[in-house]
C-alpha positions, -999 to +999 in steps of 0.1 A: -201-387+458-206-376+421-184-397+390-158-374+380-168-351+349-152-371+322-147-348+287-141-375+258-138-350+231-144-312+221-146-291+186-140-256+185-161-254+157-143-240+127-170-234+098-193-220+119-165-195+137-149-189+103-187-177+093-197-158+118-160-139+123-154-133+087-119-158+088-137-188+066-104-188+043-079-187+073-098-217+094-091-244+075-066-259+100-069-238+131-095-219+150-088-180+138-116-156+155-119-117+164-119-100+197-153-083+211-175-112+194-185-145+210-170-176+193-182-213+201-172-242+214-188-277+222-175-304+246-187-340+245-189-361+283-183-396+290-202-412+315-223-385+327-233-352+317-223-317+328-244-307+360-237-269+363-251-276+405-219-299+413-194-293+384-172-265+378-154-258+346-128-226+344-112-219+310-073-200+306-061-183+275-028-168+272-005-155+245+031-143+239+061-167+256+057-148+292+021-143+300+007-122+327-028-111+338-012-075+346+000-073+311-036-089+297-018-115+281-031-141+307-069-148+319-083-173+338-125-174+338-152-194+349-181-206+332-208-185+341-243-164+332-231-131+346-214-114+316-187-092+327-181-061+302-149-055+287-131-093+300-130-128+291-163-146+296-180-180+289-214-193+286-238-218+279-254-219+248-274-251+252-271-287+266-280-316+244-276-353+266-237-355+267-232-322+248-225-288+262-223-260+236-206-227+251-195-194+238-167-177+246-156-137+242-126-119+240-125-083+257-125-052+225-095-046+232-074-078+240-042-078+226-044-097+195-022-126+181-016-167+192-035-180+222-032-215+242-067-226+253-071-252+281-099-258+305-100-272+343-130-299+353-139-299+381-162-319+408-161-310+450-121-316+452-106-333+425-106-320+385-084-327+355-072-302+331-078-303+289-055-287+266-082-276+239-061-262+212-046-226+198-065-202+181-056-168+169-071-137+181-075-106+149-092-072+153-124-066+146-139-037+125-172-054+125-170-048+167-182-010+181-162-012+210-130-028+188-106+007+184-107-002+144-146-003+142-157+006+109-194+014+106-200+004+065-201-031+058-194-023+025-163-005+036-154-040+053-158-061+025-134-036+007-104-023+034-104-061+056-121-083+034-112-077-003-079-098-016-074-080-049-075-042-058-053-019-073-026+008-069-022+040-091+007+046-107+017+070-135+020+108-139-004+131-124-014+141-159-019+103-167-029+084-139-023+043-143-038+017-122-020-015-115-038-045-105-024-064-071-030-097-052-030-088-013-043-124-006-042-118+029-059-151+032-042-172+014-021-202+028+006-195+056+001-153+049-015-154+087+014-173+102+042-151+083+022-120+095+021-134+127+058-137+126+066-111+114+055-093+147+077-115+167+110-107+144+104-073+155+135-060+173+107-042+203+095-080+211+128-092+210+142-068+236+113-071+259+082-098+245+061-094+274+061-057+267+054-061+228+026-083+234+008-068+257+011-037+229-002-053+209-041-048+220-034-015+200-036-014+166-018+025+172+011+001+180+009-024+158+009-003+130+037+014+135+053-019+142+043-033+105+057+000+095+090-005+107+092-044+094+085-040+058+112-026+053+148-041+064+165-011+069+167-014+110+158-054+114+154-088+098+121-066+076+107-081+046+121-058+020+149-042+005+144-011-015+162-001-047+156+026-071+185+021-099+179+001-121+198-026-116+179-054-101+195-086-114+203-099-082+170-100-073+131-095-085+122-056-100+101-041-084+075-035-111+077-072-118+058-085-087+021-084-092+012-092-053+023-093-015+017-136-017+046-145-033+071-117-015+058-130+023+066-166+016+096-160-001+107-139+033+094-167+054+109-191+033+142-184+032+146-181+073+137-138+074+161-126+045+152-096+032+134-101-001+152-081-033+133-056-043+109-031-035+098+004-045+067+026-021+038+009-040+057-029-031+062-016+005+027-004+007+011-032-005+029-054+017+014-036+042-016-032+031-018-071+031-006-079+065-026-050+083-057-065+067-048-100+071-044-086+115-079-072+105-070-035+108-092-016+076-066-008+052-061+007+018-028+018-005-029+056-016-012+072-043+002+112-040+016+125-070+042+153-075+050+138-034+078+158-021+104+140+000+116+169+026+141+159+047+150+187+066+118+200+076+116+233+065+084+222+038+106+236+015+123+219-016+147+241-031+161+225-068+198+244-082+198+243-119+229+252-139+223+279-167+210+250-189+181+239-162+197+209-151+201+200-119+234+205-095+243+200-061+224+177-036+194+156-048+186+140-010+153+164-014+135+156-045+099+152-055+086+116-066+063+114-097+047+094-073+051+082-037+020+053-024+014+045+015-011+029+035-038+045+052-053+024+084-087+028+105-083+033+141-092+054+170-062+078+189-067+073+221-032+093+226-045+118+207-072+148+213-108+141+201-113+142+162-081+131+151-098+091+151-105+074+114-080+075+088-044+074+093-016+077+072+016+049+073+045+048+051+065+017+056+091+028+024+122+038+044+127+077+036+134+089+073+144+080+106+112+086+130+128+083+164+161+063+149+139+036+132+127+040+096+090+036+097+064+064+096+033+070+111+003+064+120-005+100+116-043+108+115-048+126+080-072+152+095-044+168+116-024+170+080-056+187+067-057+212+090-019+219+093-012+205+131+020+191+130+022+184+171+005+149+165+027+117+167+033+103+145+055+119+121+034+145+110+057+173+095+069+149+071+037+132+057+025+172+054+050+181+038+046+154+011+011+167+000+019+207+008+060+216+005+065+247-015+091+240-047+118+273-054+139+270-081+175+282-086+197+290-119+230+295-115+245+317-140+277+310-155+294+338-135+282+319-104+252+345-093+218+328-087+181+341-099+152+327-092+130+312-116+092+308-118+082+272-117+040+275-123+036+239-135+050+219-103+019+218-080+032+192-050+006+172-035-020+163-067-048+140-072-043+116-042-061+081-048-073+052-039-095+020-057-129+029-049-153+009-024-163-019-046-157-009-077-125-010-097-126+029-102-104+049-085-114+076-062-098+110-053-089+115-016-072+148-021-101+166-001-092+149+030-052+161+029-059+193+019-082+224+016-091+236-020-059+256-033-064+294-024-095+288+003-091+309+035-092+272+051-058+266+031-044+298+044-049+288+082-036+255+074-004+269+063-001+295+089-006+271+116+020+248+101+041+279+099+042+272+065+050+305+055+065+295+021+034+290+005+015+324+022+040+345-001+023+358-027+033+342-059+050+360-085+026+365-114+036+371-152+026+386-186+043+355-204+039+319-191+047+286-205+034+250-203+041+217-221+015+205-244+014+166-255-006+154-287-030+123-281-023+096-258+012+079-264+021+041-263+055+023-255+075+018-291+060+051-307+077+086-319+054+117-312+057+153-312+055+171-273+053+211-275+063+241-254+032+267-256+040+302-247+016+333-245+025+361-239-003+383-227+019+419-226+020+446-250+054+446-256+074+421-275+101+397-257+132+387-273+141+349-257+158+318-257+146+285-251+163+253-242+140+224-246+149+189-232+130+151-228+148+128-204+139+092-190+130+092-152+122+070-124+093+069-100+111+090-076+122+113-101+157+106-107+167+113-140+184+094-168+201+104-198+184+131-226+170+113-258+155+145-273+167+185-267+163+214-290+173+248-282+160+283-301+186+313-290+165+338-310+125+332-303+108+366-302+073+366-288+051+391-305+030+415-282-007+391-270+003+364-290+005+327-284+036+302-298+036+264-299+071+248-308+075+215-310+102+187-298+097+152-314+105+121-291+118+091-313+114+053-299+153+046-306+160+077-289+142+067-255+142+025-260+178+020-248+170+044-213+130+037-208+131+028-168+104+004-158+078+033-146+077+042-184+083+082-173+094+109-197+104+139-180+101+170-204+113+203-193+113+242-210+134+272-202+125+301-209+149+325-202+149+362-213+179+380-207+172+415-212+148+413-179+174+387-162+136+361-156+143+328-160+107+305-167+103+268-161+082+246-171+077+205-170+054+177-175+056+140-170+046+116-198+034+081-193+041+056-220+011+034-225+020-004-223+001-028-248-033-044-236-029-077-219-063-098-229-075-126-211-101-155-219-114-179-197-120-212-211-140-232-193-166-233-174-151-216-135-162-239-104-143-244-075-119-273-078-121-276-116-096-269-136-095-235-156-075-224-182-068-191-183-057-177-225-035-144-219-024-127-257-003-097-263+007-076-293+045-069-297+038-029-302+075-027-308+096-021-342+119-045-334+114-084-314+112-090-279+133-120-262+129-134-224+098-131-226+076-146-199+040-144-184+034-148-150+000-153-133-015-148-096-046-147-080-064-156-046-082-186-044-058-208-068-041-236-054-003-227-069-006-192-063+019-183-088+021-196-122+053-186-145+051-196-185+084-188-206+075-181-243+100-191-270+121-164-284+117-145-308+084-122-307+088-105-340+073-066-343+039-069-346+031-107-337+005-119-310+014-142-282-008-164-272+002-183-235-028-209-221-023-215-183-038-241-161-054-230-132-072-244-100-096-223-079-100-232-048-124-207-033-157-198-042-161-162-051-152-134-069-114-133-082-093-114-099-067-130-123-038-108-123-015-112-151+021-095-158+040-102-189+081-092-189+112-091-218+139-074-223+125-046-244+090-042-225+090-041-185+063-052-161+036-055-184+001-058-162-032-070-169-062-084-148-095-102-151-124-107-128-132-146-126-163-155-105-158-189-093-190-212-086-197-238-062-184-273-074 
């Protein structure tokens, strides 16, 4: 009778399974691998050696608190050389004297998250069983048969791999990018991912259910969706768009996802005070990539939030152009959301590759606030029948805009609004470069194209196939140079007039703060001509100057100028509108690194900024994040005051702890000049 198989000791082999699965930063403590790909595992015998005639070893996974092999969150496998497709297999990869190296696989389409690992020995009747340890399970783009395969390693490195890049902010006139730290691999950002699946309200009515799901990253997606925000669970997030953020953190103050996860995780699940749609995308963004679902944070500007539907935003203006009545349909400067890879199984063929998700909370989608996925080729070509979601995210990038003037005797015209275009230069940071790159083709058809057309008509979008009423005078707002935070300049109203005949007008022109979501705040310049005559085919430019203690007191943190003209003739009864947004540059943040950068030497990082301002700044502090440092976030408060025109200089010590390329990201705050940002790529060397 053989000796028992006696296994002294095993090693699921993290540096080599962190290297060949692309999770070398997350498997520091625990084994962390992706389904579809073989991972390995080595056992050591006492005694005797493994003898594949007489032994028999059989392995179980399982995940989620009640595992089932109908649900696929339960396996039990032998060791063996026939490979079966599509389940859980092991092999053996050699056999060295007392040591037996196997590899193990996950099935593509496994559901993914925390497994237990434990393996029965046994010889003729009698065995023992080994607990081997937990590992996590992640997608895997890198895998064909994975539903998130992505063909371009280069596009891996970027949307799963990549823990810095940036999100565009700004006016569609002047678009901004703002550097962010995903650090989807940094220390506990797994776990709190990982968790925040099973806060979810869908696992905690039926976790068997949820878990199974979750071999779908269709689902999962949607799940993430939902729990960035908190507006229907124990989410991360809690959005606000006033102003008044003293209870918590502004939303232009965070510079990445790191420091908003742990403080969720933290402080037991409490929503995390406050976020705007580039913080709840980014947030997103980080924990879809951390799941290893290709992801990337998109930008729309002139985005138009449509709640009812109808793709149709109507604004009611008073006889002075501003706004009346109900402002729940409005259209955002700017609006960001995440776009996923993934195949549709539940959809028809072609609708597979990008999909849009929108985790800010704007609507319910079947009584939750979440949106999405919703593949952005049926937005492109106007199908609105695919889940999920898709009438709003279309009407985002497509709604038409009517405006109304009530008069004083209460009867309404309609006025021609030629310079709001919803829907405009959609981006995202380029693969590999910090450039940014212009999606708009893939929402939308060029303007005009017969391809537009049918997209609308299929939408039954019949707003925009009404012919568009053309004119022999038009209007546009001109700015000067670029402008910078603390400065006075001059914007202007151009009018031509390309008739015959002369037009006797008046015109009302008005500058006004406004938020990212286009909320206005109060005026800080107007001017108003109740006699402008416009000779026959000529052109006039009439200026409005825009003073710094005018705007200082109102300047919201997105640094928006909203400047609007009416034109309004009242011999014809035609009422013309026109408006721009102006971004306020912010100073340059510079950086220096002193030092020579090597992993686990110190670094100092010199960050200096000019007060651009006429009068000084107070509070002000500099704040500092970046992947691969050991305290990820690094706040310095400079003494007060920062006179006008003075340079601060901050030094702050830093440890990286990876080897690679970083970036620094850097944001500077006071009470005169919000949410500052700068960045710098570091490479860090081998010690």
């Amino acid at each position: 009778v053989s000796v028992d198989l006696n296994v002294e000791k095993w090693d699921l082999e993290l540096e080599a399974n962190g290297r060949d699965h692309h999770t070398a930063d997350l498997c520091r403590e625990r084994l962390v691998v992706r389904r579809g790909q073989y991972f390995r595992l080595t056992l050591h015998f006492q005694g005797r050696s493994y003898e594949a005639s007489v032994d028999r070893l059989t392995f179980s996974v399982s995940t989620g608190p009640a595992p089932s092999q109908e649900a696929g969150t339960k396996a039990r496998f032998p060791l063996s050389d026939a490979v079966e497709e599509g389940a859980w297999t092991a092999s053996v990869l050699d056999q060295q004297d007392s040591e037996l190296s196997l590899q193990l696989i996950a099935p593509a389409h496994a559901p993914i998250g925390l497994y237990r690992l434990s393996m029965e020995a046994s010889t003729g009747y009698q065995g023992s069983s080994f607990m081997l340890g937990n590992f996590t399970l992640l997608f895997n783009p890198w895998c064909p048969a994975d539903a998130v395969y992505l063909d371009s390693e280069e596009e891996r490195q970027e949307y799963v791999l990549a823990q810095q890049g940036f999100i565009y902010q700004g006016s569609a006139k002047y678009i901004h990018g703002v550097p962010w730290n995903f650090g989807q691999f940094e220390d506990e950002i797994l776990d709190t991912c990982l968790k925040l699946l099973d806060v979810n309200p869908k696992y905690l009515k039926n976790s068997g259910r949820d878990c199974s799901r979750r071999s779908s990253p269709v689902y999962v997606g949607r799940v993430v969706s939902a729990m960035v925000n908190c507006n229907d669970d124990q989410g991360v997030l809690l959005g606000r768009w006033d102003n008044n953020y003293a209870d918590g953190v502004s939303p232009m103050f965070w510079i990445g996802s790191v420091d908003i996860l742990r403080r969720w995780k933290n402080y037991g699940f409490q929503k995390v005070k406050y976020g705007q749609c580039w913080v709840f995308a980014a947030v997103a963004c980080t924990v879809l990539r951390c799941l290893g679902i290709p992801s990337r944070v998109v930008t729309n500007y002139n985005s138009a939030h449509d709640s009812n539907s109808n793709l149709l935003i109507e604004y009611f203006r008073n006889e002075f152009g501003e706004f009346e009545g109900n402002k729940s349909e409005m259209i955002w400067n700017f609006h960001c959301w995440v776009e996923s890879w993934m195949t549709r199984p539940d959809l028809q063929p072609g609708y597979e590759g990008w999909q849009a998700l929108d985790p800010t909370p704007q609507e319910k989608s079947p009584g939750t606030y979440c949106c999405g996925p919703v593949p952005v080729r049926a937005i492109k070509e106007g199908d609105l029948s695919p889940k999920y979601d898709a009438p709003f995210v279309f009407a985002e990038v497509n709604a038409d805009v009517v405006e109304w003037i009530r008069q004083a005797d209460g009867s309404m015209h309609k006025s021609i609004n030629n310079s709001m275009m919803v829907g405009l230069n959609i981006s995202t940071k380029s693969v590999g470069r910090d450039q940014r790159e212009d999606i708009t083709h893939n929402y939308k058809y060029p303007e005009g194209s017969p391809e537009e057309r049918e997209a609308f008509r299929k939408a039954n979008n019949l707003n925009k196939l009404a012919a568009k009423e053309e004119t022999g005078v038009a209007m546009r707002i001109r700015v000067a140079r670029s402008m910078k935070i603390g400065s006075n300049f001059d914007v202007f109203a151009h009018i031509t007039n390309n008739t015959s005949e002369s037009h006797a007008c008046r015109l009302l022109l008005c500058a006004r703060t406004v938020s990212s979501n286009g909320t206005l705040g109060p005026v800080c310049s107007s001017k108003t001509l109740l006699d402008l005559s416009l000779e026959p085919d000529s052109e006039k430019s009439i200026s409005l100057p825009v003073l710094y203690e005018e705007y200082c007191g109102y300047l919201t943190e997105s640094n928006l100028i909203k400047v609007r003209g009416l034109l309004i003739e009242p011999a014809a009864d035609t009422y013309l509108l026109a408006e721009r947004d102006i971004y306020l540059e912010n100073p340059e943040i510079k950086i220096r690194i002193l030092g020579e950068p090597k992993k686990n030497r110190k670094l100092v990082a010199e960050v200096s900024l000019q007060n651009p301002l006429t009068e000084p700044l107070e509070g002000c502090t500099v704040t500092v994040e970046g992947a691969g440092l050991t305290e990820t976030q690094k706040t310095v408060d400079i003494p007060d005051p920062v006179e006008a025109g003075q340079e601060v200089k901050v030094r702050v010590d830093l440890l990286p702890v990876q080897v690679g390329l970083h970036k620094l990201v850097v944001n500077f705050d006071s009470n005169k000049l919000k949410a500052v940002k700068g960045y710098r790529n570091v490479i860090i060397g081998p010690p």
